[in-house]
C-alpha positions in Angstrom: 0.0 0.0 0.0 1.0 3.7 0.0 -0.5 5.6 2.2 -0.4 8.8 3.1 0.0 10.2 7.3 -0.8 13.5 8.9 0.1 14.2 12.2 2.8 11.5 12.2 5.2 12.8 14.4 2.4 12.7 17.6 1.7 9.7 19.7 -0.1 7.3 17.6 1.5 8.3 14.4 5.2 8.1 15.5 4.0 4.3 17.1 2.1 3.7 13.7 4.5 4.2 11.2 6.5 1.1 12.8 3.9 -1.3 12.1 2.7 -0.1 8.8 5.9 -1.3 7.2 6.7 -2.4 4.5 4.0 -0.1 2.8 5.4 3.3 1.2 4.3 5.7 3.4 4.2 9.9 3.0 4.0 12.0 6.3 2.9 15.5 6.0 4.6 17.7 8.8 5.3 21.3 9.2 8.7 20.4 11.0 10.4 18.1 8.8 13.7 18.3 11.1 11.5 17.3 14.3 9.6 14.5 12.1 13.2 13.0 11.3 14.4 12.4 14.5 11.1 11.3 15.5 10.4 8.8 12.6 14.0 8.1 11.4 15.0 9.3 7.4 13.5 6.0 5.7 10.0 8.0 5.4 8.9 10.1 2.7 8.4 13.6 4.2 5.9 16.5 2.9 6.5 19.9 4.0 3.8 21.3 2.5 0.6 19.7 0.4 0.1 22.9 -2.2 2.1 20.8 -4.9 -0.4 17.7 -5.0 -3.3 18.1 -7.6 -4.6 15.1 -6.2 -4.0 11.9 -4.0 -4.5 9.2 -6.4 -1.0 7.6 -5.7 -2.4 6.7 -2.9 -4.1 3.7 -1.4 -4.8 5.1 2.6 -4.6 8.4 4.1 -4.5 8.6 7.9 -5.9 12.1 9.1 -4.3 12.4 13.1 -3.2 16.0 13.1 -4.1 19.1 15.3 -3.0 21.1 17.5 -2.7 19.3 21.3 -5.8 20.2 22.9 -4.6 21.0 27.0 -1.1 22.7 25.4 -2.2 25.7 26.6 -5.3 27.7 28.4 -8.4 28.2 25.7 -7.8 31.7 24.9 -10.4 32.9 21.9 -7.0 32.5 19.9 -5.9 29.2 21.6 -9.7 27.8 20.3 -9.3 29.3 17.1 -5.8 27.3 16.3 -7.0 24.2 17.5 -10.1 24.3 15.3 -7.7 25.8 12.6 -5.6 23.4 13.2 -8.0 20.0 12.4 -10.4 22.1 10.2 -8.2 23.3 7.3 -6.1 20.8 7.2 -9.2 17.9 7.0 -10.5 20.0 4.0 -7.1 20.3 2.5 -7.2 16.3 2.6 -10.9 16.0 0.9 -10.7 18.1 -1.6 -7.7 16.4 -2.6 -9.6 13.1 -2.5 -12.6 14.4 -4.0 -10.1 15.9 -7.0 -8.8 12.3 -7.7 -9.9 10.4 -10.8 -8.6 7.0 -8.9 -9.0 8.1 -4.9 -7.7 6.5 -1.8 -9.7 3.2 -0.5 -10.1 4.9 2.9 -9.5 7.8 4.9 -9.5 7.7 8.5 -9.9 10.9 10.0 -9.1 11.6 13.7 -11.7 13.1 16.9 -12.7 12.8 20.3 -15.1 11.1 22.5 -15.2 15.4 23.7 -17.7 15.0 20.2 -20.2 14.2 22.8 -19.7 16.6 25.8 -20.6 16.3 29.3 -23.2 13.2 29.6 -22.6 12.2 32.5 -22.6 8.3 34.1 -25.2 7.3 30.9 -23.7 4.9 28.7 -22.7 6.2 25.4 -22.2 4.2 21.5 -21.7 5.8 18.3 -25.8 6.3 17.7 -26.3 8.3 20.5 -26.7 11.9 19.0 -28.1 14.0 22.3 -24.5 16.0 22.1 -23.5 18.9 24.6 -23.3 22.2 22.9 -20.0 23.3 24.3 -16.1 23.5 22.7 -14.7 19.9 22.5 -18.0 18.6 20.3 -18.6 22.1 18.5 -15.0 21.8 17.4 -15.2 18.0 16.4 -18.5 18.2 14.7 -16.7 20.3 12.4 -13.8 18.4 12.1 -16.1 15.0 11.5 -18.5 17.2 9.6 -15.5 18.0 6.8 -14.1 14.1 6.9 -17.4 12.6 6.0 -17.4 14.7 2.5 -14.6 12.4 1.2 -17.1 9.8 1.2 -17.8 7.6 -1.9 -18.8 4.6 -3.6 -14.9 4.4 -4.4 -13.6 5.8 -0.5 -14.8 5.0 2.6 -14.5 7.0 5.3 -13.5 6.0 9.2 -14.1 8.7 12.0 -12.0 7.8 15.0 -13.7 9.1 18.6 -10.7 8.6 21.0 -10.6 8.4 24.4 -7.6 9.3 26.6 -4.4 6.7 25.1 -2.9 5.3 27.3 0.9 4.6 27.0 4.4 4.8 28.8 5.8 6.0 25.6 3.6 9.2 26.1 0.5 11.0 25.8 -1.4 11.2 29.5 -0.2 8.1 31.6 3.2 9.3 32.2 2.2 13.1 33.2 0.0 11.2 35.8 2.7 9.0 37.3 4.8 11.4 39.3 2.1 12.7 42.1 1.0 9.0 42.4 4.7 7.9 42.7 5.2 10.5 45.2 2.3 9.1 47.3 0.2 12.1 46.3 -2.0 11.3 43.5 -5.8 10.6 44.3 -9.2 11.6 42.4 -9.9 14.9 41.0 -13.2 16.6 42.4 -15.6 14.1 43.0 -14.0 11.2 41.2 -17.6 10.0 40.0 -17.0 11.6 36.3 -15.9 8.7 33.7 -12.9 8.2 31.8 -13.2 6.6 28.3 -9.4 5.3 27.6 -7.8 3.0 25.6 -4.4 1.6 25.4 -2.1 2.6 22.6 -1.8 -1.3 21.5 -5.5 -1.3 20.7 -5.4 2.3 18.9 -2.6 1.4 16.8 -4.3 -2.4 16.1 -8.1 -1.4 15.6 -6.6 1.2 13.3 -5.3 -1.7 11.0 -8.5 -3.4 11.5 -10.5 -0.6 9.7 -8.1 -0.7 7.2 -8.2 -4.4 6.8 -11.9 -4.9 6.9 -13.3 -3.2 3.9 -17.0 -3.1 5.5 -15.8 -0.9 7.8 -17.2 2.8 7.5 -18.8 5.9 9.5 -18.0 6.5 13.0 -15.8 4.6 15.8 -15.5 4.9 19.4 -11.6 4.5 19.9 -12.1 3.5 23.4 -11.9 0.2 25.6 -15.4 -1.5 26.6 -14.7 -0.6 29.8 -14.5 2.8 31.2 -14.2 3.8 34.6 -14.7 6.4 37.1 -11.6 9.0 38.1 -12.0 7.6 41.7 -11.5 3.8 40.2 -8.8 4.9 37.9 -6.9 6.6 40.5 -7.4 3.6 43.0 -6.0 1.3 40.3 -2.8 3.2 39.3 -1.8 3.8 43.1 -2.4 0.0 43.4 -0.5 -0.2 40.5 2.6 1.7 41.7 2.1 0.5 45.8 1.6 4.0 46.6 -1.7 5.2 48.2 -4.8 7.6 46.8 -5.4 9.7 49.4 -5.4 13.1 48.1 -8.5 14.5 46.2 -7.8 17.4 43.8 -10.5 20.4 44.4 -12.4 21.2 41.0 -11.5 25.3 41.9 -7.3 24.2 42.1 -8.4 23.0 38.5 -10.1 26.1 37.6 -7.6 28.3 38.5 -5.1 26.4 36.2 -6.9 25.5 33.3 -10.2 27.6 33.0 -12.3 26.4 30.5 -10.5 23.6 29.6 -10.8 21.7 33.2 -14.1 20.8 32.0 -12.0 17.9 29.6 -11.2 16.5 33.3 -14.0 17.4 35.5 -16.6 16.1 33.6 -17.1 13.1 31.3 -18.0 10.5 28.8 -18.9 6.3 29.5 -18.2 5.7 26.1 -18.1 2.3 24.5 -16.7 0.9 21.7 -20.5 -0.4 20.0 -19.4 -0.4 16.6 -15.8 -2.0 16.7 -16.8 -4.7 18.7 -19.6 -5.3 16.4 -16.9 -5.1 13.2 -15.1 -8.2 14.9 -12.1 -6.6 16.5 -10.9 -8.1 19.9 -9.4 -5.7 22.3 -5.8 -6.3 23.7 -6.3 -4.5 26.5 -10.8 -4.3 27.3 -9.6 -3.9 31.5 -7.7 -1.1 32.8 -6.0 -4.0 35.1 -4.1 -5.1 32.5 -3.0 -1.6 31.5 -1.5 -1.0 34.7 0.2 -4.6 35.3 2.6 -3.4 32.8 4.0 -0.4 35.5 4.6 -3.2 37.8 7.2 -5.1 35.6 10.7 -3.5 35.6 12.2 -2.6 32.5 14.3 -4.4 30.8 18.1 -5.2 31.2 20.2 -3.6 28.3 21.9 -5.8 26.4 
């Protein structure tokens, strides 16, 4: 295959690129010197897309890039460049697609269980459409909204809801460690809000699936079939680490630090993974036990 990747250099690209081998792959990137030494100099790098007419060269394109969402307070201008950020780039991608006479097979485009806002402890799949007007889904109904135009009888097109990825090679897990390793970690606010996850092995291996399985189209929740509270999540990583959960983080300390964007944290999604499950993947990793077994083994010897 050749496929084409944006947002390459991030978590799931940088770990997906590995096992997408030997197929020819492109990565977009507006740091080309950063996506080398991320991704090694045996990948095809594109600076900029203005020079492509069209993408039929290529068999996949893999949609992941935007801004980090928590990088930074949400500012006006900090919500305008993540939406900017996902939303011009998406309909750079489509209209390329839609401009080819011989288009991709798929394209899978990247967003966020934060599609479907603060719902609570109800349990959510990929039908349920009673979405709370606020940022996180105004800024991925967009973002799904321009995906979903690439869609033909000759591409298919795979949104990806994700839920917090869980990894020690990055993204959230390892930010949480240190106050838990300290003996200070515990639940934030109330602890009864839900946290849709799902480990980085699963991402990276349902991703293939979608790819694989030609019958696979429309929407995914990227998260494991079971998601927990922040009270059970923090239990199970102090467990994890031998360290206890004692200390409860006020929602105000959050407010104070994040503003608007403590509402990512404070409140949240049960989202479950309906439609992959359904599609005939089997999770790696369906119990956040088996996540955190893996911080009990010691690393490896070197060589």
């Amino acid at each position: 295959m050749k496929i084409l990747m944006t947002g390459g250099s991030g978590l799931i690209g940088s770990n997906l690129v590995p096992i997408l081998r030997p197929s020819d792959i492109a990565v977009y990137t507006r740091n080309v010197a950063k996506a080398e030494q991320i991704l090694g100099h045996k990948i095809h790098f594109l600076s900029t897309l203005s020079h492509l007419k069209n993408l039929n060269d290529y068999d996949v394109v893999i949609n992941l890039a935007g801004e980090p969402i928590v990088a930074k307070k949400w500012t006006a201008e900090q919500k305008r460049v993540i939406e900017q950020s996902r939303w011009d780039l998406t309909e750079k991608v489509v209209n390329l697609i839609k401009a080819s006479d011989n288009p991709p097979n798929i394209l899978i485009s990247g967003s966020a269980v934060g599609y479907y806002g603060n719902q609570n402890d109800r349990t959510i799949g990929e039908d349920y459409t009673v979405a709370n007007d606020e940022f996180s889904h105004k800024l991925c109904e967009r973002w799904e909204f321009l995906a979903k135009q690439a869609e033909s009888d000759k591409t298919r097109v795979c949104i990806l809801r994700t839920g917090i990825v869980l990894s020690k090679r990055g993204g959230a897990l390892p930010k949480m460690l240190l106050p838990f390793k300290l003996g200070l970690g515990g639940p934030i606010s109330s602890g009864s809000q839900y946290m849709s996850w799902i480990h980085l092995e699963d991402m990276l291996q349902g991703i293939l699936h979608l790819i694989e399985n030609k019958g696979c189209r429309g929407v995914y929740n990227f998260t494991a079939p079971n998601p927990v509270t922040n009270k059970e999540f923090s239990q199970k990583l102090a467990e994890s680490l031998n360290r206890p959960c004692l200390f409860r983080v006020p929602e105000f300390v959050l407010r104070i630090l994040m503003g608007e964007m403590a509402d990512l944290i404070l409140y949240g999604q049960r989202v479950v993974p309906t439609r992959l499950l359904d599609s005939g993947y089997k999770f790696v990793y369906p119990e956040l036990s088996g996540v955190f077994d893996c911080l009990r083994k010691p690393p490896k010897a070197e060589p």
